[in-house]
C-alpha positions as CSV (number, residue, x, y, z in Angstrom):
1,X,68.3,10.8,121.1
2,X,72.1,12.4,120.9
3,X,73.7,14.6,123.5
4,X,73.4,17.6,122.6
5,X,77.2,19.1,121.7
6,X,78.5,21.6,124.0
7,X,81.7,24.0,123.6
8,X,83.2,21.8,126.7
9,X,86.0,23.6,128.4
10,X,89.1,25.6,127.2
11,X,91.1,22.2,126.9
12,X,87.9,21.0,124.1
13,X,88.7,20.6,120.7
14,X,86.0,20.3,118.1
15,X,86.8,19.4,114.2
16,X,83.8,20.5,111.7
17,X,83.8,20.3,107.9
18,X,82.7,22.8,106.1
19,X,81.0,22.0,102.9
20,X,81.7,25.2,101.2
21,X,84.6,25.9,98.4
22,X,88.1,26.8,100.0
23,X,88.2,30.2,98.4
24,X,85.2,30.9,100.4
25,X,86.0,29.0,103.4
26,X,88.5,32.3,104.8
27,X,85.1,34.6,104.7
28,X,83.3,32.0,106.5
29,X,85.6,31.9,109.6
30,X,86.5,35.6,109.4
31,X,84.2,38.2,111.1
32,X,83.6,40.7,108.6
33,X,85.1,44.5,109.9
34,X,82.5,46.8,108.5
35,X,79.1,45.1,109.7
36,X,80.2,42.3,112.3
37,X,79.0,39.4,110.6
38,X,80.6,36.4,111.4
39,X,79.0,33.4,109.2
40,X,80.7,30.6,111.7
41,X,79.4,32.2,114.8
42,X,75.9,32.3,113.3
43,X,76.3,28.8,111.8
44,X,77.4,27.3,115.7
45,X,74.3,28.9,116.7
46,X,76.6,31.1,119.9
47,X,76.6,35.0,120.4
48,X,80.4,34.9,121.3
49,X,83.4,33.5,119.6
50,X,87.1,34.4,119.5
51,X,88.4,34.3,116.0
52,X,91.5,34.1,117.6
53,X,90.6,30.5,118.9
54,X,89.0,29.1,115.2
55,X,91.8,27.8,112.6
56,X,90.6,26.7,109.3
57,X,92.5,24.6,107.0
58,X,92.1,22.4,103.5
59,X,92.7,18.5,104.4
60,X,94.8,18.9,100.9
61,X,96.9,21.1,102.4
62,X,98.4,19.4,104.5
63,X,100.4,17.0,103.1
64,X,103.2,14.9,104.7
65,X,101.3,15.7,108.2
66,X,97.4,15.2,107.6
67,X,94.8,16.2,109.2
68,X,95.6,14.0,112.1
69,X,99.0,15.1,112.6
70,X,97.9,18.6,112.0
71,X,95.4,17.9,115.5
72,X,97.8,16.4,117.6
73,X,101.2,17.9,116.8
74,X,99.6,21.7,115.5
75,X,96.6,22.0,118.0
76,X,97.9,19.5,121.2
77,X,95.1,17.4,120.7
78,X,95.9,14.1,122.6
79,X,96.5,11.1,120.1
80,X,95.0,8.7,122.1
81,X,91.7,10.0,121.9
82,X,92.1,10.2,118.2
83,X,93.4,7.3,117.2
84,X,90.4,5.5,117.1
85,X,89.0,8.1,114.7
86,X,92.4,8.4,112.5
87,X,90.7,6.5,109.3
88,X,88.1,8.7,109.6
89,X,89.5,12.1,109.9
90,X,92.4,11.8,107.7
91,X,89.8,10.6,104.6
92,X,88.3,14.3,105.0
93,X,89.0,16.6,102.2
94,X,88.0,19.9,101.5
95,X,87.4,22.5,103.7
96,X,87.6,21.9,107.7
97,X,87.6,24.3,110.6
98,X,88.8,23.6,114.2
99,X,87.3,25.8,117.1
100,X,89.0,25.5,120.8
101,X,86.7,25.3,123.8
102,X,88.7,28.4,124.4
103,X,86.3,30.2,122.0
104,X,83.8,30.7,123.8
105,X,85.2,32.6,127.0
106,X,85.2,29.8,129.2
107,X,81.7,29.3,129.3
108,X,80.3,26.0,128.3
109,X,77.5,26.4,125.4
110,X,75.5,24.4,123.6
111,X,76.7,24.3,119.9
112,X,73.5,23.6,117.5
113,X,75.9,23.6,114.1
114,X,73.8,24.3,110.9
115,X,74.9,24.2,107.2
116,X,77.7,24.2,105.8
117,X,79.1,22.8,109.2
118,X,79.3,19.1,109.6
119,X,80.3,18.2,113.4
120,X,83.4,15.4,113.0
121,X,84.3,14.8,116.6
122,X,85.4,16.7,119.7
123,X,88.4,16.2,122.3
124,X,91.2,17.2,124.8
125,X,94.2,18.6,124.1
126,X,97.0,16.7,125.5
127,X,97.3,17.6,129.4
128,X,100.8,19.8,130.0
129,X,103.4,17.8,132.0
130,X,103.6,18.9,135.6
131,X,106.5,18.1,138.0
132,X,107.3,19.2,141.2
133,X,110.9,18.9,141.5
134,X,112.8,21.1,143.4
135,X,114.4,23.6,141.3
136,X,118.7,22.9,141.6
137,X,120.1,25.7,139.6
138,X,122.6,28.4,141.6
139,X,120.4,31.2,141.1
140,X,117.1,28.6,142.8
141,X,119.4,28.9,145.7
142,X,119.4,31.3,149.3
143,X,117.0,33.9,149.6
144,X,115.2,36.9,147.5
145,X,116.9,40.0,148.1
146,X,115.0,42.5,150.1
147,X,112.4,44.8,148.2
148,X,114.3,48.6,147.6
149,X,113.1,51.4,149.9
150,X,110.0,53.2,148.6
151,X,110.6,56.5,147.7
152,X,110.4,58.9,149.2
153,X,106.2,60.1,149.6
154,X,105.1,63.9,149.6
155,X,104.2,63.8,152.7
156,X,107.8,63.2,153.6
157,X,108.7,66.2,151.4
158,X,106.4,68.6,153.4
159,X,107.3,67.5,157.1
160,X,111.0,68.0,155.6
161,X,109.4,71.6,154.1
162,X,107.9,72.5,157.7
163,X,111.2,71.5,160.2
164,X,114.0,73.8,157.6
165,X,111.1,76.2,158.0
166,X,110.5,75.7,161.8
167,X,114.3,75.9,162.2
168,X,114.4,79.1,159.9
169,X,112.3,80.8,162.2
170,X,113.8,80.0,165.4
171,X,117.3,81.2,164.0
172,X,115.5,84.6,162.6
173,X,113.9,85.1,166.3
174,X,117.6,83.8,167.7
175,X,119.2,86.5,165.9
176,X,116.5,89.4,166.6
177,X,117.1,88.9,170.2
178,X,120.4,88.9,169.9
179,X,120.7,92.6,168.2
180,X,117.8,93.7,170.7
């Protein structure tokens, strides 16, 4: 018995063929506008997928980089996972489709794909170098300036509305009693 194949994270990468003529292969992985129907979805047996996160592709299309190149140095995918699978994914032809773990909102789903979909492999896009140097440009240097004074509120506005008229008042009753 086989694993069952799961979406995996947003870092997964999974390679399918797609036994279906090229012309046809662009409605497959496109969700149709006017009645929703989205033929990959329904052939990965999921409820959600970002088209956003699906590229399709024709291995003959891709001359000079292949298939291969077109996974590691396109997607990210990290070549030493798929080197051992090189021979094997660069003698594909036809129609292919490569959905990101990112497809599937972050949730982790099992993937039951049905015909035309072949499941070739799955893996990791390269990990992003992370270093924590200390940054040693000018502007890194010294100290963030001081947030700017909020503006002024309406509350502000009225007790500055109620002293000129507190003060207009007391001059009015000033001046009464002086003419009385």
């Amino acid at each position: 018995m086989t694993d069952p194949l799961l979406s995996g994270d947003r870092e997964t990468v999974h390679l399918f063929s797609v036994a279906l003529p090229e012309d046809d292969l662009w409605a497959f992985i496109t969700p149709d506008p006017d009645t929703g129907a989205y033929p990959l979805r329904d052939a990965l047996g999921v409820a959600l997928l970002d088209e956003a996160q699906v590229e399709g592709a024709v291995a003959e299309d891709l001359d000079g980089i292949g298939l291969t190149g077109f996974l590691t140095e396109g997607i990210g995918v990290d070549e030493t996972q798929i080197a051992a699978h090189r021979a094997r994914i660069d003698a594909l032809s036809g129609a292919v489709v490569i959905v990101k773990g990112a497809a599937f909102d972050g949730a982790r789903v099992p993937l039951t794909p049905m015909p035309p979909l072949t499941h070739v492999g799955s893996w990791h896009l390269t990990p992003a170098p992370s270093t924590m140097e200390p940054l040693t440009a000018a502007a890194a240097e010294g100290m963030l300036p001081p947030p700017p004074p909020a503006p002024p509120g309406p509350r502000n506005r009225m007790t500055l509305w109620l002293l000129i008229g507190v003060a207009a008042v007391l001059i009015l009753g000033l001046a009464l009693g002086a003419l009385a």
